[in-house]
PDB file of N, CA, C and O in Angstrom:
ATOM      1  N   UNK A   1      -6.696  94.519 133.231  1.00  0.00           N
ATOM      2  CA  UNK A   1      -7.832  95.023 133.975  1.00  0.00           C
ATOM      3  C   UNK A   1      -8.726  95.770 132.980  1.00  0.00           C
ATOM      4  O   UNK A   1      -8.156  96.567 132.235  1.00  0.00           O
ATOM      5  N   UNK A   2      -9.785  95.649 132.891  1.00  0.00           N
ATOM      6  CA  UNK A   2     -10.698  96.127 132.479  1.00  0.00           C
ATOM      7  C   UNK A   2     -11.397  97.574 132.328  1.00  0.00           C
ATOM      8  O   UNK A   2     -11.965  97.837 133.389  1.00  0.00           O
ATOM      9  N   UNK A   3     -11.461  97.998 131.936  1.00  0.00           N
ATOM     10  CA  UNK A   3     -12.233  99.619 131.942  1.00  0.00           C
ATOM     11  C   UNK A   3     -13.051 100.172 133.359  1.00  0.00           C
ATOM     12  O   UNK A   3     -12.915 101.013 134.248  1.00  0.00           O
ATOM     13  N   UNK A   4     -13.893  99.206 132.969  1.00  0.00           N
ATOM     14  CA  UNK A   4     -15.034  98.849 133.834  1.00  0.00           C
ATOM     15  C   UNK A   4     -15.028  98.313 135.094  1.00  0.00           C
ATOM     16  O   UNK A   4     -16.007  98.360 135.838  1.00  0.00           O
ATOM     17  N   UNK A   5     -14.115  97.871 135.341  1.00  0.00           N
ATOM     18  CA  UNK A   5     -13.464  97.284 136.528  1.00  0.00           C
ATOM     19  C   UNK A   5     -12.478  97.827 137.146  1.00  0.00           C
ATOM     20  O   UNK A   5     -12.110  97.535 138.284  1.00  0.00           O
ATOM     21  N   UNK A   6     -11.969  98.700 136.377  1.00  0.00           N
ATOM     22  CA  UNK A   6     -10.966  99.817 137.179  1.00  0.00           C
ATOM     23  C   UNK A   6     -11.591 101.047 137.273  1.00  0.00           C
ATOM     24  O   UNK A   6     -10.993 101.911 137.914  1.00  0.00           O
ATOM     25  N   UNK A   7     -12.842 101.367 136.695  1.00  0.00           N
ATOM     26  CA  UNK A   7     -13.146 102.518 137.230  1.00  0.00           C
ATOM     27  C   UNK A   7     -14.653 102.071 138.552  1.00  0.00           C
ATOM     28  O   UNK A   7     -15.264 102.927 139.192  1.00  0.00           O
ATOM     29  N   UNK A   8     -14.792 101.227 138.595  1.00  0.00           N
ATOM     30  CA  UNK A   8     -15.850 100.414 139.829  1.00  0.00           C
ATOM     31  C   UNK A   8     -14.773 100.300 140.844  1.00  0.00           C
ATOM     32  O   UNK A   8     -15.224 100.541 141.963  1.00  0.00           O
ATOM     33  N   UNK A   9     -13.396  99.993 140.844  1.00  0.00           N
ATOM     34  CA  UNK A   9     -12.690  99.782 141.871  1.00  0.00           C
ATOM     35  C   UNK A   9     -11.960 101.326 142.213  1.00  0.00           C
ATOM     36  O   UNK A   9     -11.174 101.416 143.156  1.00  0.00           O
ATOM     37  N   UNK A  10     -12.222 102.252 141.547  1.00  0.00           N
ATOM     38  CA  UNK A  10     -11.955 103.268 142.028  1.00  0.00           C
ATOM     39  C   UNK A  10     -12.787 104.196 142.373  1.00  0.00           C
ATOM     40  O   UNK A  10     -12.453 105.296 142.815  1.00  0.00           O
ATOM     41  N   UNK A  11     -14.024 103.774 142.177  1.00  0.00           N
ATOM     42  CA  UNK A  11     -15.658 104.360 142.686  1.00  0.00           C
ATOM     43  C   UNK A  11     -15.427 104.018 144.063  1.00  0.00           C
ATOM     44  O   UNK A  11     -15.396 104.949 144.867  1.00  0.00           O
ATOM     45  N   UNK A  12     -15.193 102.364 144.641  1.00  0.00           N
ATOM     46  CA  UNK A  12     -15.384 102.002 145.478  1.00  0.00           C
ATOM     47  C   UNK A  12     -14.344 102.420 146.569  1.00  0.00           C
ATOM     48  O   UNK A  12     -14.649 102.674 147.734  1.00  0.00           O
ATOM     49  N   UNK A  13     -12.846 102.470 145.956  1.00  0.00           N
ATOM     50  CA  UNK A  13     -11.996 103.223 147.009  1.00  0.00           C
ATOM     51  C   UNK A  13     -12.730 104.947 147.419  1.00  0.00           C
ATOM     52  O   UNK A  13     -12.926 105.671 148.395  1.00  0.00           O
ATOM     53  N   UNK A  14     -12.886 104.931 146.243  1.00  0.00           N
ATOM     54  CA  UNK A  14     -13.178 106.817 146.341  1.00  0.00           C
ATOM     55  C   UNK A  14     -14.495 106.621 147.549  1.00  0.00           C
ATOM     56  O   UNK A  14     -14.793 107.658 148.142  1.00  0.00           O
ATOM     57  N   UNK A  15     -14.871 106.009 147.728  1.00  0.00           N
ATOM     58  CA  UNK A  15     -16.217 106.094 148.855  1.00  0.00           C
ATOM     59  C   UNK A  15     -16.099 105.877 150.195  1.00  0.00           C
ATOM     60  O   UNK A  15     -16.863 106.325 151.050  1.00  0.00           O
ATOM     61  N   UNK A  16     -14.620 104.816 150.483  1.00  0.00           N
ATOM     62  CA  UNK A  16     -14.272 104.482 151.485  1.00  0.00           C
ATOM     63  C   UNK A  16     -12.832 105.668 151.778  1.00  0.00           C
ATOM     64  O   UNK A  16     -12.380 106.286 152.741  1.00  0.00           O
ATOM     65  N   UNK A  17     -12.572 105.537 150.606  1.00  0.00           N
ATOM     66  CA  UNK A  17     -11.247 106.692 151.343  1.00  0.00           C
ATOM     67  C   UNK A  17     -11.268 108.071 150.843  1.00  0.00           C
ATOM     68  O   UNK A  17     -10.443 108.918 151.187  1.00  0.00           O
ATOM     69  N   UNK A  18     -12.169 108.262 150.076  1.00  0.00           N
ATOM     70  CA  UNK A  18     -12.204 109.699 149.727  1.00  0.00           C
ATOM     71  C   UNK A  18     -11.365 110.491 148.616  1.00  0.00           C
ATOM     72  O   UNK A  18     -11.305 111.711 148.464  1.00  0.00           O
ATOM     73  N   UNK A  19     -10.627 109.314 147.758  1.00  0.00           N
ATOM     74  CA  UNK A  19      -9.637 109.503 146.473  1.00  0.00           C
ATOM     75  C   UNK A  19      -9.861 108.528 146.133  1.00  0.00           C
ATOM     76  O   UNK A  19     -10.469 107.533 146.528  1.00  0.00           O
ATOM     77  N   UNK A  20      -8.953 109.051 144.775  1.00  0.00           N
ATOM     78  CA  UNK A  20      -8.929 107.482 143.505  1.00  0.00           C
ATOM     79  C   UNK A  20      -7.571 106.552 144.200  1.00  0.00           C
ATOM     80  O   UNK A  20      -6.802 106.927 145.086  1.00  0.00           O
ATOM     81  N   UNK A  21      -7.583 105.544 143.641  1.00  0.00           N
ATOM     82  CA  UNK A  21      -6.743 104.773 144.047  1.00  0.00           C
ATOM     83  C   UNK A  21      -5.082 105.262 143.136  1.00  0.00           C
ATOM     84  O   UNK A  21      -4.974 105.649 141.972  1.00  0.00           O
ATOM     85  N   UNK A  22      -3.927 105.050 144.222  1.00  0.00           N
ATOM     86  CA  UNK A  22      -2.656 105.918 143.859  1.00  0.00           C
ATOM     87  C   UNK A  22      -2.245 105.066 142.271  1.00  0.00           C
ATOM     88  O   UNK A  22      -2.326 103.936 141.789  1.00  0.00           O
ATOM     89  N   UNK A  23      -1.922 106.001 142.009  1.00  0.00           N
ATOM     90  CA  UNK A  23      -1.775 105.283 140.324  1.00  0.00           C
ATOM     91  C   UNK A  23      -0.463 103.931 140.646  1.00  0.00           C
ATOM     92  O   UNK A  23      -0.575 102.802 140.169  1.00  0.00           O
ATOM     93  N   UNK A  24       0.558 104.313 141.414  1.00  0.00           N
ATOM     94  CA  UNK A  24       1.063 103.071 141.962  1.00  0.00           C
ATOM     95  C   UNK A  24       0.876 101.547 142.052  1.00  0.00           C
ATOM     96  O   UNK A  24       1.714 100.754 141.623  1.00  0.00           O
ATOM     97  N   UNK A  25      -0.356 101.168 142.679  1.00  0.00           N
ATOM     98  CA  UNK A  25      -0.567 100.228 142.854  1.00  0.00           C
ATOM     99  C   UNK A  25      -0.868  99.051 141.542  1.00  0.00           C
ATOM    100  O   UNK A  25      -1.370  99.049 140.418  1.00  0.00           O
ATOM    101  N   UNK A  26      -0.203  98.082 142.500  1.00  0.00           N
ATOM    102  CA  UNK A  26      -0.238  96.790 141.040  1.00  0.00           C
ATOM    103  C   UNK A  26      -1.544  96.126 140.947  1.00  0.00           C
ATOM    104  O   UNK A  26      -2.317  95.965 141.892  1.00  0.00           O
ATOM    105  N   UNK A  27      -1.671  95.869 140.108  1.00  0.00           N
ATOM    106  CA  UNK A  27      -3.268  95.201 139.713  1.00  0.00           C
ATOM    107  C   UNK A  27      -3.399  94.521 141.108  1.00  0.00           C
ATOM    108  O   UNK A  27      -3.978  95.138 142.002  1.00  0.00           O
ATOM    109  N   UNK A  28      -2.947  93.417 141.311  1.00  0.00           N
ATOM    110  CA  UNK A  28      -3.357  92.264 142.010  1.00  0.00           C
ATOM    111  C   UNK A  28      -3.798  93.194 143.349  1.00  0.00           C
ATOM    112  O   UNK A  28      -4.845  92.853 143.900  1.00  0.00           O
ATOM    113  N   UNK A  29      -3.231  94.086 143.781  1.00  0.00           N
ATOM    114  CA  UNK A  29      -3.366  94.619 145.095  1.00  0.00           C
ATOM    115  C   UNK A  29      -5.073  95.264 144.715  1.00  0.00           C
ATOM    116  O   UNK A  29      -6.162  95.130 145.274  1.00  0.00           O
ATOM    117  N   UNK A  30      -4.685  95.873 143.691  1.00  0.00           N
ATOM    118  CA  UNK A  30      -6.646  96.829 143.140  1.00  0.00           C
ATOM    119  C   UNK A  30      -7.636  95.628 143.691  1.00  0.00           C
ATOM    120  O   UNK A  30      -8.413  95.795 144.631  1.00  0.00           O
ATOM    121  N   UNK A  31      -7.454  94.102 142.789  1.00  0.00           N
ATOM    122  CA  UNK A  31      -8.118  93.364 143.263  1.00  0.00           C
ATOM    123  C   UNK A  31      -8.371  92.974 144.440  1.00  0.00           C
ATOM    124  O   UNK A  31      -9.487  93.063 144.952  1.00  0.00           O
ATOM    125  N   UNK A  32      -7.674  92.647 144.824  1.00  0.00           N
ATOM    126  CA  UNK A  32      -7.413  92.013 146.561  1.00  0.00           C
ATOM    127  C   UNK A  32      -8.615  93.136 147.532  1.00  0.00           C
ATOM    128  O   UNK A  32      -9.601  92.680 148.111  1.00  0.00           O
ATOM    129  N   UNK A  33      -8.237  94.637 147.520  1.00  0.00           N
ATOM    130  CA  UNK A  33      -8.760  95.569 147.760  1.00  0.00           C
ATOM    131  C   UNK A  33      -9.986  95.694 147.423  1.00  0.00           C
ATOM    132  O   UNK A  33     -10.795  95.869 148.334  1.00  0.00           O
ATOM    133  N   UNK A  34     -10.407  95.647 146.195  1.00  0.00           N
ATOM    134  CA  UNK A  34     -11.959  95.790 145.918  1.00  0.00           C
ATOM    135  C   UNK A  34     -12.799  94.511 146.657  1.00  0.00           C
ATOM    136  O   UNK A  34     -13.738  94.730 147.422  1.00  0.00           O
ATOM    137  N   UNK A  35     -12.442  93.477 146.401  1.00  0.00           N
ATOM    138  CA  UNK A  35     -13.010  92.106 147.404  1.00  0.00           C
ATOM    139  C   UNK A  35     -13.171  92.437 148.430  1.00  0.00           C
ATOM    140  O   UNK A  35     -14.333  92.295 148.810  1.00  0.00           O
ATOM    141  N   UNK A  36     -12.354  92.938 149.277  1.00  0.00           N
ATOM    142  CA  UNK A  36     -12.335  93.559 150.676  1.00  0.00           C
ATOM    143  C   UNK A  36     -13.085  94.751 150.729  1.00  0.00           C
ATOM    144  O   UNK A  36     -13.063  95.196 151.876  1.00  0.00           O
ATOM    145  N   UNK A  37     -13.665  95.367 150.041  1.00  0.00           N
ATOM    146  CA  UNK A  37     -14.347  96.872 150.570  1.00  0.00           C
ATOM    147  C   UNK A  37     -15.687  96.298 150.034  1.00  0.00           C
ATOM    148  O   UNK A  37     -16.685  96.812 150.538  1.00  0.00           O
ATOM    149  N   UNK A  38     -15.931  95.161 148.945  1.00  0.00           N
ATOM    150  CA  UNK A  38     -17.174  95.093 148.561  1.00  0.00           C
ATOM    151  C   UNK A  38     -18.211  94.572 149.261  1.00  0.00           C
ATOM    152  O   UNK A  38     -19.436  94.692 149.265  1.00  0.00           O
ATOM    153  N   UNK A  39     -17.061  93.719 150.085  1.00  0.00           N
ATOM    154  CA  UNK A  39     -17.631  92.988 151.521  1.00  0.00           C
ATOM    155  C   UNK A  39     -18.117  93.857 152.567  1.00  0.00           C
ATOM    156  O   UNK A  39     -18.892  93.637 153.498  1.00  0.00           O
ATOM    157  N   UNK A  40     -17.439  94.980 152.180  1.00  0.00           N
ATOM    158  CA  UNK A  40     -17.642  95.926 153.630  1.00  0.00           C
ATOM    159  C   UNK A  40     -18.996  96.502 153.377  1.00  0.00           C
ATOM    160  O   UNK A  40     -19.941  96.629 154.156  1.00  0.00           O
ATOM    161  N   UNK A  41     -18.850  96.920 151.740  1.00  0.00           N
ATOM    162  CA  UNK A  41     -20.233  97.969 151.237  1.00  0.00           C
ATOM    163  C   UNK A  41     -21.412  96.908 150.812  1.00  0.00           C
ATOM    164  O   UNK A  41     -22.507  97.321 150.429  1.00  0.00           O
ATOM    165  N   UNK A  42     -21.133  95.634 150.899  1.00  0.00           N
ATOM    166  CA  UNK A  42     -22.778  95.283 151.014  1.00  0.00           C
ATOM    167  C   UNK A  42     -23.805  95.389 152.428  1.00  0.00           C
ATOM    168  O   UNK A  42     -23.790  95.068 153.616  1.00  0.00           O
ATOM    169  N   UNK A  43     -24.636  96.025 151.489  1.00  0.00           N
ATOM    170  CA  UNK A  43     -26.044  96.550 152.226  1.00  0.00           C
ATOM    171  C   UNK A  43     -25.773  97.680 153.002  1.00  0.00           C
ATOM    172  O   UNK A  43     -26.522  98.034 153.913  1.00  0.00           O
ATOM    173  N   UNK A  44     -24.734  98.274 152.692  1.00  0.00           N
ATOM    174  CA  UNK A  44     -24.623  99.431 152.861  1.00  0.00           C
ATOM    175  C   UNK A  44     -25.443 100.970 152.331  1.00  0.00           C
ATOM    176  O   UNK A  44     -25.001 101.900 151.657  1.00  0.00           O
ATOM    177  N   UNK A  45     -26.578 100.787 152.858  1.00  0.00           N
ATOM    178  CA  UNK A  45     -27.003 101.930 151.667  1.00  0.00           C
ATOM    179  C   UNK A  45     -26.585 103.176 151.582  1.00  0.00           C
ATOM    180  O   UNK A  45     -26.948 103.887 150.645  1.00  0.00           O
ATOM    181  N   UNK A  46     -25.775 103.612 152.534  1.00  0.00           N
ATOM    182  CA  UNK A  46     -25.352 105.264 152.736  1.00  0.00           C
ATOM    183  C   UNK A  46     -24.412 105.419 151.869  1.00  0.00           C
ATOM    184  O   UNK A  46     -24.070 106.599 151.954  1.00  0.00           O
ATOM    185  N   UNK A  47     -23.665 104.773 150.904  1.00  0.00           N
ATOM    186  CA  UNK A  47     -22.591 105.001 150.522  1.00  0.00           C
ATOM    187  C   UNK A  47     -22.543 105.674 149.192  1.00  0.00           C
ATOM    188  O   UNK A  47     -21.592 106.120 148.551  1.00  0.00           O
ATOM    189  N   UNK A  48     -24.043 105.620 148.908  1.00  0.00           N
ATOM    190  CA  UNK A  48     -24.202 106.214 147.330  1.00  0.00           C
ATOM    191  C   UNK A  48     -23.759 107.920 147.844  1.00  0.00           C
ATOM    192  O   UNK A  48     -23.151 108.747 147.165  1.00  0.00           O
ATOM    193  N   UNK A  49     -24.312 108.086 149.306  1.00  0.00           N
ATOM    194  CA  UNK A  49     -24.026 109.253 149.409  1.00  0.00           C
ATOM    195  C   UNK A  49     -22.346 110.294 149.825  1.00  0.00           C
ATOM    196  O   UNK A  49     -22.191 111.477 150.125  1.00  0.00           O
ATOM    197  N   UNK A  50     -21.467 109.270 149.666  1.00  0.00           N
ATOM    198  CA  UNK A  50     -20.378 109.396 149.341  1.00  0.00           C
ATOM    199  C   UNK A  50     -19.482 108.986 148.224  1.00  0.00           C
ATOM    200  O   UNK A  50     -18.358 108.494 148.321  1.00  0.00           O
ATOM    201  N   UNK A  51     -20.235 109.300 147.025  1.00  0.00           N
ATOM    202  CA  UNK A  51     -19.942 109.371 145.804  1.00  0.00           C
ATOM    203  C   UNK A  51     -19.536 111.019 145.343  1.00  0.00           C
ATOM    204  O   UNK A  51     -18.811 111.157 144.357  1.00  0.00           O
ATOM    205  N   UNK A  52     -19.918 111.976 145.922  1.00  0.00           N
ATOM    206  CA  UNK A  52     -19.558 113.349 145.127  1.00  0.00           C
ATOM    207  C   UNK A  52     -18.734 113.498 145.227  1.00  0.00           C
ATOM    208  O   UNK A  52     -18.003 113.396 146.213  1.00  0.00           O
ATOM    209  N   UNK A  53     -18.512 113.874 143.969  1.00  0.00           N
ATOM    210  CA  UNK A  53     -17.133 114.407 143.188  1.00  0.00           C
ATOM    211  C   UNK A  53     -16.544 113.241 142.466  1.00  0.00           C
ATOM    212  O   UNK A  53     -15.597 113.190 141.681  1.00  0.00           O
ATOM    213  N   UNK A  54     -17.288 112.380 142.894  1.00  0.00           N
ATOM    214  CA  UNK A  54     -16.044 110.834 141.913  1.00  0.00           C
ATOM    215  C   UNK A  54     -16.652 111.123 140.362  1.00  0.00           C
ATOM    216  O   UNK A  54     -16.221 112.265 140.208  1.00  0.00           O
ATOM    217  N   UNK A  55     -17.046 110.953 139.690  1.00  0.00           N
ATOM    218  CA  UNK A  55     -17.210 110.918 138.136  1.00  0.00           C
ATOM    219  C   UNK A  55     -16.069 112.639 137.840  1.00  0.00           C
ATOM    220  O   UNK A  55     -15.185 112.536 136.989  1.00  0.00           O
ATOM    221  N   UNK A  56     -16.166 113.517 138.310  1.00  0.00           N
ATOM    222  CA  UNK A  56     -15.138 114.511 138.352  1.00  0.00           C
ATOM    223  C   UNK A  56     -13.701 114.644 138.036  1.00  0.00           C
ATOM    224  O   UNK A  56     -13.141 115.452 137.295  1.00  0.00           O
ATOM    225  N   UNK A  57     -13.064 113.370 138.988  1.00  0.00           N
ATOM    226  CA  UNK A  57     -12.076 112.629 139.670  1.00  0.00           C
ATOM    227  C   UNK A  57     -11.613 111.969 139.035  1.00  0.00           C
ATOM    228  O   UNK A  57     -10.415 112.037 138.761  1.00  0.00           O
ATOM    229  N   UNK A  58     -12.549 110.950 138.503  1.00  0.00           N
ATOM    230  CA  UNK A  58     -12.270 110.175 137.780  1.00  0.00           C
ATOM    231  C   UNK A  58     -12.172 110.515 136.349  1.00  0.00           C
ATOM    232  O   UNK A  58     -11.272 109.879 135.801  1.00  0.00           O
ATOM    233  N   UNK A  59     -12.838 111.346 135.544  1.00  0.00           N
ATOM    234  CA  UNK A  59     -12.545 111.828 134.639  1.00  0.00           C
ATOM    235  C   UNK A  59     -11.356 112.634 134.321  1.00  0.00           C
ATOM    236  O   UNK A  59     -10.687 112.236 133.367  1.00  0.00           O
ATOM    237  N   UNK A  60     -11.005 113.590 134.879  1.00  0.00           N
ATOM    238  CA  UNK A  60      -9.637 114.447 135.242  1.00  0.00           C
ATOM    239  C   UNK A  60      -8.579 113.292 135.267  1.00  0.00           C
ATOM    240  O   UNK A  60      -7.648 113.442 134.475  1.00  0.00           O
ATOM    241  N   UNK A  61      -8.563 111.961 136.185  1.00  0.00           N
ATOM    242  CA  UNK A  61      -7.680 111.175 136.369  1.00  0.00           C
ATOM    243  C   UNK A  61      -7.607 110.660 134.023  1.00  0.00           C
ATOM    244  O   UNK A  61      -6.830 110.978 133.123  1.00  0.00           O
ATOM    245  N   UNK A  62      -8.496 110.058 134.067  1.00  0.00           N
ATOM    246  CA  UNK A  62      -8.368 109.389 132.725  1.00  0.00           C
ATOM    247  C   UNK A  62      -7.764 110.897 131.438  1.00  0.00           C
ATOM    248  O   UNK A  62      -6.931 110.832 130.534  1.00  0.00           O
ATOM    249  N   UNK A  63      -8.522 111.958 131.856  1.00  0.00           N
ATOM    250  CA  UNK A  63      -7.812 113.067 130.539  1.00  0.00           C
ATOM    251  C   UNK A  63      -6.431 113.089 130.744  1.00  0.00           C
ATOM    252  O   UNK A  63      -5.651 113.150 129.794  1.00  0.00           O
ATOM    253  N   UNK A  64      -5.960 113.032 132.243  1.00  0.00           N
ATOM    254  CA  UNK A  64      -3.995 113.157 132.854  1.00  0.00           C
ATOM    255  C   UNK A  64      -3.627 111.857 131.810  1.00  0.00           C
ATOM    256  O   UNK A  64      -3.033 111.866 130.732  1.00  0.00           O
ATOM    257  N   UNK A  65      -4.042 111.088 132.341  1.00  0.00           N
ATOM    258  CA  UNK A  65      -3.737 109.771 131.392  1.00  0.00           C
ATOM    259  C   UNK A  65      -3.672 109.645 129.644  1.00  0.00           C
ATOM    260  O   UNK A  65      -2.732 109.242 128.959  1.00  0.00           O
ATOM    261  N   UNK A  66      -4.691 110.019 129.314  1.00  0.00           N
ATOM    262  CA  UNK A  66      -4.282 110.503 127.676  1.00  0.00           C
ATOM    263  C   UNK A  66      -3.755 111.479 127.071  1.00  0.00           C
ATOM    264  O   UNK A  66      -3.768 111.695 125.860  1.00  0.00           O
ATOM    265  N   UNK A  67      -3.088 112.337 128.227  1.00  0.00           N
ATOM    266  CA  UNK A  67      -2.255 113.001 127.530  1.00  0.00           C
ATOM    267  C   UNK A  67      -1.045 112.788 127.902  1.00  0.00           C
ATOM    268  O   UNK A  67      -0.196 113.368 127.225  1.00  0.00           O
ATOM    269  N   UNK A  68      -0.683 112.156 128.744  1.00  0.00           N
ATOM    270  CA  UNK A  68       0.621 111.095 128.910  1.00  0.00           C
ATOM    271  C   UNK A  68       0.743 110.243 127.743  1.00  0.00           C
ATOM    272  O   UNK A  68       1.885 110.098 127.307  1.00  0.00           O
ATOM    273  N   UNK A  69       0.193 109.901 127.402  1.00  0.00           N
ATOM    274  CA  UNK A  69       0.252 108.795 126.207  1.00  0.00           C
ATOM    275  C   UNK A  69       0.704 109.682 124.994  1.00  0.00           C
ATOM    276  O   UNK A  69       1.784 109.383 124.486  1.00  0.00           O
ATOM    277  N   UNK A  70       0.085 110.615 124.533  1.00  0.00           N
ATOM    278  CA  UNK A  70       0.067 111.280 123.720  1.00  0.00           C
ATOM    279  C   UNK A  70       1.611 111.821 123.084  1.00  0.00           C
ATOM    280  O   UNK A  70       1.647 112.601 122.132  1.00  0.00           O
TER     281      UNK A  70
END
């Protein structure tokens, strides 16, 4: 999975459910999931307005992550 594609599929959960997606889940399910909500959020225009706090979220999520590695 991609950078860019895992953090768009966790923009897009974060808008519909209000978190990042559980670090749990196996790729194929991320996918399956984003197909299904992208369908939901076209022409949706309200949804930009349930974006706050995701770049936050998502950042905090990726620093947890490099210092696991570390």
């Amino acid at each position: 999975m991609t950078f860019d594609f895992e953090r768009e599929s966790n923009r897009m959960f974060w808008i519909v459910k209000g978190h990042l997606i559980p670090k749990a889940w196996k790729a194929e399910d991320i996918v399956s999931m984003y197909n299904s909500y992208f369908k939901r959020m076209w022409g949706n225009h309200e949804c930009c307005y349930r974006e706050e706090g995701f770049d936050e979220a998502y950042a905090k999520r990726k620093e947890e992550d490099a210092n696991i590695r570390d």
